[in-house]
C-alpha positions in Angstrom: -55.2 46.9 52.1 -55.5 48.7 48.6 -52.9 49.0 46.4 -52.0 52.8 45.9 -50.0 54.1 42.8 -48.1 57.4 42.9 -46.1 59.8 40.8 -43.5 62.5 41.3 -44.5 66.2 40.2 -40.5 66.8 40.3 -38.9 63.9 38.3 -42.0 61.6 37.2 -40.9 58.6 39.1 -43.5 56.5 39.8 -44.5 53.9 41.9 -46.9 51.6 43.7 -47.2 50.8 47.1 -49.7 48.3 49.6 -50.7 51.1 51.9 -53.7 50.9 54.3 -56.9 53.4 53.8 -55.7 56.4 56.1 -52.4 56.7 54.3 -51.2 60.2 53.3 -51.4 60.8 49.6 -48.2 62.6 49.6 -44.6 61.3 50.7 -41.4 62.3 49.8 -39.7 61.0 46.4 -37.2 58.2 46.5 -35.5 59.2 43.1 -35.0 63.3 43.6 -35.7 63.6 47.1 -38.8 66.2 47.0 -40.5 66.4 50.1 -44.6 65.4 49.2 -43.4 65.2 45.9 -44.9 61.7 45.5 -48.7 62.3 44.9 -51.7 59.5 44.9 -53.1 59.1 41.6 -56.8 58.0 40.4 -56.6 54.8 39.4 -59.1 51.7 38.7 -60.2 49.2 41.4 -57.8 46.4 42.1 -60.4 44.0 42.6 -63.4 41.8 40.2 -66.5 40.3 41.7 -67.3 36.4 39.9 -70.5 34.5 40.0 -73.7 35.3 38.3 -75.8 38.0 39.9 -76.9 42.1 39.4 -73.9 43.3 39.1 -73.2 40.8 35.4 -75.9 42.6 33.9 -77.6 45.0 35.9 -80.6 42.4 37.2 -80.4 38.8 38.3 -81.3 36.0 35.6 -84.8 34.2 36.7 -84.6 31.1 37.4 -85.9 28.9 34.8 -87.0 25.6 35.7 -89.8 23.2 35.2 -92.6 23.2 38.1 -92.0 20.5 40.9 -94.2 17.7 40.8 -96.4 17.2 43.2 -95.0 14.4 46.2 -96.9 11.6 47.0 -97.9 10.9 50.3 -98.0 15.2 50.8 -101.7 15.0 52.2 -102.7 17.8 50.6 -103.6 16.5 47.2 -107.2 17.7 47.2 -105.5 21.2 46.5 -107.9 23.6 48.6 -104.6 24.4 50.8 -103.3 26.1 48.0 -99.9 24.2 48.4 -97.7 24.2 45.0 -97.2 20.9 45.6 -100.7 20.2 45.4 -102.5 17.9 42.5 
C-alpha cells in the first residue's frame, strides 16, 4: 500500500497515512473538523530500485570479460561448427 501525505486547506494540518490505491483524496480534518478539508498532495515515490541495470544509467553496462577457452574433449576443435568454444 503507498504511503499518502495530506494537508488541510482550513488550518494546514498535515499528515500522512498508509492508504491503499482507491482511497479518496479528500477526508475530513482531524484538527478543525472541515469536511474534505484534508486534500492528497503530489509527492515523491516512496520506494528505490538497487542493483546494476537501465535504470543506474539509462543502458545496461556490457559485460566485460575475457573470451572462454576452448574445453578439451568438446569434439569440435576442427572449428567448421562455428562453436565459440572452438580452437
Amino acid at each position: 500500500m503507498p504511503l499518502y501525505e495530506y494537508r488541510c486547506e482550513a488550518c494546514g494540518r498535515a499528515e500522512e497515512k498508509l492508504e491503499s490505491m482507491s482511497a479518496p483524496e479528500t477526508h475530513a480534518c482531524p484538527a478543525c473538523g472541515r469536511a474534505n478539508g484534508m486534500q492528497r498532495q503530489v509527492s515523491v515515490a516512496g520506494f528505490t530500485l538497487a542493483g546494476g541495470g537501465w535504470y543506474k544509467s539509462a543502458a545496461a553496462e556490457p559485460a566485460m570479460s575475457a573470451p572462454e577457452a576452448p574445453k578439451s574433449g568438446h569434439g569440435c576443435a576442427a572449428g567448421g561448427c562455428g562453436c565459440p568454444l572452438a580452437g
